[in-house]
C-alpha positions as CSV (number, residue, x, y, z in Angstrom):
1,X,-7.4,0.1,5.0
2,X,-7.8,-3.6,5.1
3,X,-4.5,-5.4,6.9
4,X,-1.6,-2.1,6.6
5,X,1.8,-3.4,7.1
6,X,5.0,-1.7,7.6
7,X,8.0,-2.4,5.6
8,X,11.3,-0.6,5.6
9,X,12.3,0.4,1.8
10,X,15.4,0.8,0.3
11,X,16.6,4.4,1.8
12,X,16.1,2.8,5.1
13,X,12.3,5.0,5.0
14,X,8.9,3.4,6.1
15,X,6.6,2.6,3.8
16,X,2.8,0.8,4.0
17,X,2.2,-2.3,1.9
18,X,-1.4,-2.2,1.0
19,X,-2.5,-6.4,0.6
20,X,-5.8,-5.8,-0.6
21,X,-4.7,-4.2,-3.7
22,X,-1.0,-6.4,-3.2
23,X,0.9,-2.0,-3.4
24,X,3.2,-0.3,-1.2
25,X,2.3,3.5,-1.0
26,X,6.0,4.6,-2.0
27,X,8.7,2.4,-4.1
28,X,10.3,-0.1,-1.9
29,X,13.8,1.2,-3.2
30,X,12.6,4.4,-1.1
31,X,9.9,6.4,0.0
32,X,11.7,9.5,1.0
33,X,13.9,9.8,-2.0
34,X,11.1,9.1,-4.7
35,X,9.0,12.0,-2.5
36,X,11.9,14.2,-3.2
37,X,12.8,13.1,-7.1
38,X,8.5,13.3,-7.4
39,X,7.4,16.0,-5.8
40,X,9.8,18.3,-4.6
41,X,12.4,18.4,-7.0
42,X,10.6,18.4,-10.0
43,X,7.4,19.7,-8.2
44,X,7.9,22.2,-5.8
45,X,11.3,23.1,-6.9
46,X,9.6,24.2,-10.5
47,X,7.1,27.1,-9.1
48,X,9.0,30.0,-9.4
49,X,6.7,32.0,-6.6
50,X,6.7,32.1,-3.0
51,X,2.4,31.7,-2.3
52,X,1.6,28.6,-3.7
53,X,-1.3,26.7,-3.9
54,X,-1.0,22.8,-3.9
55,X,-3.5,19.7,-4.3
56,X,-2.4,16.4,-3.7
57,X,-4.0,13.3,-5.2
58,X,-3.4,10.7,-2.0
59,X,-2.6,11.8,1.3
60,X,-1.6,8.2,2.4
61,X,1.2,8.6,4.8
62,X,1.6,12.2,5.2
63,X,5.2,11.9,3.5
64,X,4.7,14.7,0.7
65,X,3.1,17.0,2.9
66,X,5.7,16.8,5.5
67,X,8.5,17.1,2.8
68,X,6.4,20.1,1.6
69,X,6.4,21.4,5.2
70,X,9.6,21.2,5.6
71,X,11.1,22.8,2.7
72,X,8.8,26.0,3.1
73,X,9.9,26.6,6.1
74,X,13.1,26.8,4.5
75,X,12.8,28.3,2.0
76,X,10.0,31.0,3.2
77,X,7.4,30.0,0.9
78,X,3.6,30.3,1.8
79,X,1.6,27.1,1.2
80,X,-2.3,26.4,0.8
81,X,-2.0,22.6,1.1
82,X,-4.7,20.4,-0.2
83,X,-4.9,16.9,0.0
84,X,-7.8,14.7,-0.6
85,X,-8.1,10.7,0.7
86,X,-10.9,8.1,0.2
87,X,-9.3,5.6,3.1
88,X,-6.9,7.4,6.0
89,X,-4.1,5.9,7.8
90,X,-4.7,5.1,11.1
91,X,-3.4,7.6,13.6
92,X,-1.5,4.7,15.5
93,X,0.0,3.5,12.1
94,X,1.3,7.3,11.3
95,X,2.6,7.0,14.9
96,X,5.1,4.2,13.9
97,X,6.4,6.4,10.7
98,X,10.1,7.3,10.9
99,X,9.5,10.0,8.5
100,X,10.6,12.3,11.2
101,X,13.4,10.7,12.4
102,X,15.2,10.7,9.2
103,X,14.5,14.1,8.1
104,X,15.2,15.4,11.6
105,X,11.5,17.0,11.8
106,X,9.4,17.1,15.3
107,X,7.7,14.0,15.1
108,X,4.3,16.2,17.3
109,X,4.2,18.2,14.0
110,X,3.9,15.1,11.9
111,X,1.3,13.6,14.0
112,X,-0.7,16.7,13.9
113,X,-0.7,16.4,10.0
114,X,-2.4,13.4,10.4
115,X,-4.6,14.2,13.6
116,X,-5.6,17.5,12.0
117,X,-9.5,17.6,11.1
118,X,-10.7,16.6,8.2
119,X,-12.3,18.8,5.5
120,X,-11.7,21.7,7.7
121,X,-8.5,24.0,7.0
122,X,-5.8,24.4,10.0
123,X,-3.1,26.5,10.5
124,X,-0.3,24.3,10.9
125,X,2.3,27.5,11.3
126,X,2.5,31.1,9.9
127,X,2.7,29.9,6.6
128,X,1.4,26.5,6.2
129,X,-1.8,25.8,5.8
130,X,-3.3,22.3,5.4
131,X,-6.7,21.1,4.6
132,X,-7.7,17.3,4.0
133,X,-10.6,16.4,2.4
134,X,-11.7,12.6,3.1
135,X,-13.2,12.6,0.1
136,X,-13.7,10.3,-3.3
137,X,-11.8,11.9,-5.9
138,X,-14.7,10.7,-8.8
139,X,-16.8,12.6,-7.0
140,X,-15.1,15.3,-5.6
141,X,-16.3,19.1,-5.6
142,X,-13.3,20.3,-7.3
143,X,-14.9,23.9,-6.2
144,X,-13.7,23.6,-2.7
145,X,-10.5,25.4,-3.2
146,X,-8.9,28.7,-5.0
147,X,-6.9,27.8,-8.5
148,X,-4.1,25.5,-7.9
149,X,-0.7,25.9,-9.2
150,X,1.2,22.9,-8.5
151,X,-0.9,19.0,-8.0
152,X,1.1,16.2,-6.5
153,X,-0.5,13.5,-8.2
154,X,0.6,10.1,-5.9
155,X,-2.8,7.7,-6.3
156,X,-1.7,3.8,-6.3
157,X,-0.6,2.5,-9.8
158,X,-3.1,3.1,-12.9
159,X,-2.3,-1.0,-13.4
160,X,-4.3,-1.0,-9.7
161,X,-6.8,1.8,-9.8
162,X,-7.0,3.0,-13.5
163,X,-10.7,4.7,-12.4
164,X,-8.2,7.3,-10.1
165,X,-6.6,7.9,-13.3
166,X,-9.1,8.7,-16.0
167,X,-9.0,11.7,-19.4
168,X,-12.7,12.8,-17.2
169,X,-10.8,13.5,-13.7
170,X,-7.7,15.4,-15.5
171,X,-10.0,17.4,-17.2
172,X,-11.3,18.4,-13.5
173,X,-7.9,19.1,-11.9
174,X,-6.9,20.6,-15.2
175,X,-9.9,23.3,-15.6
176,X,-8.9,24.2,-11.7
177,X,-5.1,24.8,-12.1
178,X,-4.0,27.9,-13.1
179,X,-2.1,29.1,-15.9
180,X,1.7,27.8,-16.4
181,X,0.4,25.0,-13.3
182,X,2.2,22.1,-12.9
183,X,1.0,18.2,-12.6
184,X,4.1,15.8,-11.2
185,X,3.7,12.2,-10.8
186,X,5.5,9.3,-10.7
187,X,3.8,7.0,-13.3
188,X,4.5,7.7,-17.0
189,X,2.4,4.7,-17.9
190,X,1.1,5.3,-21.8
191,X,-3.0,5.3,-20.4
192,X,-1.5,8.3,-18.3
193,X,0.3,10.2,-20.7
194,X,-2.6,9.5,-22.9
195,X,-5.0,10.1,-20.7
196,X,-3.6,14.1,-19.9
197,X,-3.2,15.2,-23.0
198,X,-6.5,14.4,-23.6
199,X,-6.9,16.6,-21.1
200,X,-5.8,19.5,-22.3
201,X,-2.2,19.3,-20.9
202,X,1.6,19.2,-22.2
203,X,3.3,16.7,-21.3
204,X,6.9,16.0,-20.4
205,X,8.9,12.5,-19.9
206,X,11.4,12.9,-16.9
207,X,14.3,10.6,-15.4
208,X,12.4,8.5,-13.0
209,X,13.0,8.2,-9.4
210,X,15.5,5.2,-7.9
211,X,14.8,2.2,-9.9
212,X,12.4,3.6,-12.7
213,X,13.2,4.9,-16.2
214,X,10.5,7.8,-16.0
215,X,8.0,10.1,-14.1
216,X,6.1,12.6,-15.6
217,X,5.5,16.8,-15.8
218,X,2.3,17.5,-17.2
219,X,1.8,21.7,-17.6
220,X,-1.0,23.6,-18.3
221,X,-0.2,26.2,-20.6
């Protein structure tokens, strides 16, 4: 990742300002509470069942996965945790999150989300499992893992990467998700709504998180 920088956002939360593609990872009005709005509330929140299977578009700072962690343990859910990311944060960047600080999590169980080996799958507890793939997503073997109920789809913008955001790669995610599934993201950019139900999949306009009008739910059904 060419020249990271750190930034504190609006909730107080880190985020990491991206200058060749001029994009933080998270909103700067904050990183922890649009990971919530995003991904837990109306992601996680929506599978009614306690093994779940989850693929995540964009492991970037580890937030969502650590949010995921957190609120499994819980909640006694069982997770298979998939996440897939072309360009990794560097361990020593992860190091200077305050992710864990703020939601009162060990910070040695956030580093190991990050230190953990890629394209491998580790035990992170009884009930946690986590496998990264550093991987392209326009070529990814979308047959590396069992059928997915819930993606967390957190690329940057489809204004800054449109190819991450393409009728050809829902079509993938969509054909490996199973039924009733659930696709959460933050954009609700036409192209994207567009763009999924091309796909094959409904789609559903939500309140956005702080400082944006929408996100989207897009379900396989």
């Amino acid at each position: 990742m060419d020249n990271p920088k750190l930034i504190i956002t609006g909730d107080g939360s880190h985020s990491i300002f991206n200058e060749k593609l001029n994009e933080h990872y998270h909103s700067d009005k904050g990183a922890i509470a649009e990971s919530i709005h995003v991904f837990i509330e109306n992601g996680l929140m929506q599978i009614s069942k306690t093994d779940i299977n989850i693929f995540e578009i964009g492991f970037g700072t580890g937030l969502n996965t650590l949010l995921t962690y957190k609120y499994a343990i819980e909640n006694n859910l069982n997770i298979n945790y998939f996440s897939i990311e072309k360009f990794p944060v560097s361990i020593a960047l992860a190091k200077q999150l305050n992710y864990p600080v703020l939601l009162q999590t060990e910070k040695e169980l956030f580093v190991r989300l990050h230190e953990s080996d890629w394209n491998t799958t580790v035990k992170i507890s009884g009930n946690f499992y986590l496998t990264k793939f550093q991987a392209d997503l326009s070529t990814f073997d979308f047959n590396l893992f069992s059928e997915i109920d819930l993606v967390y789809f957190d690329a940057f913008s489809p204004s800054k990467q449109p190819e991450m955001w393409t009728t050809d790669i829902f079509k993938k995610i969509y054909s490996k998700m199973q039924e009733n599934g659930l696709l959460t993201t933050y954009s609700s950019a036409g192209l994207v709504k567009n763009a999924l139900r091309e796909a094959g999949f409904t789609v559903k306009r939500k309140p956005g998180a702080h400082g944006k009008f929408h996100m989207l739910n897009a379900f396989k059904q």
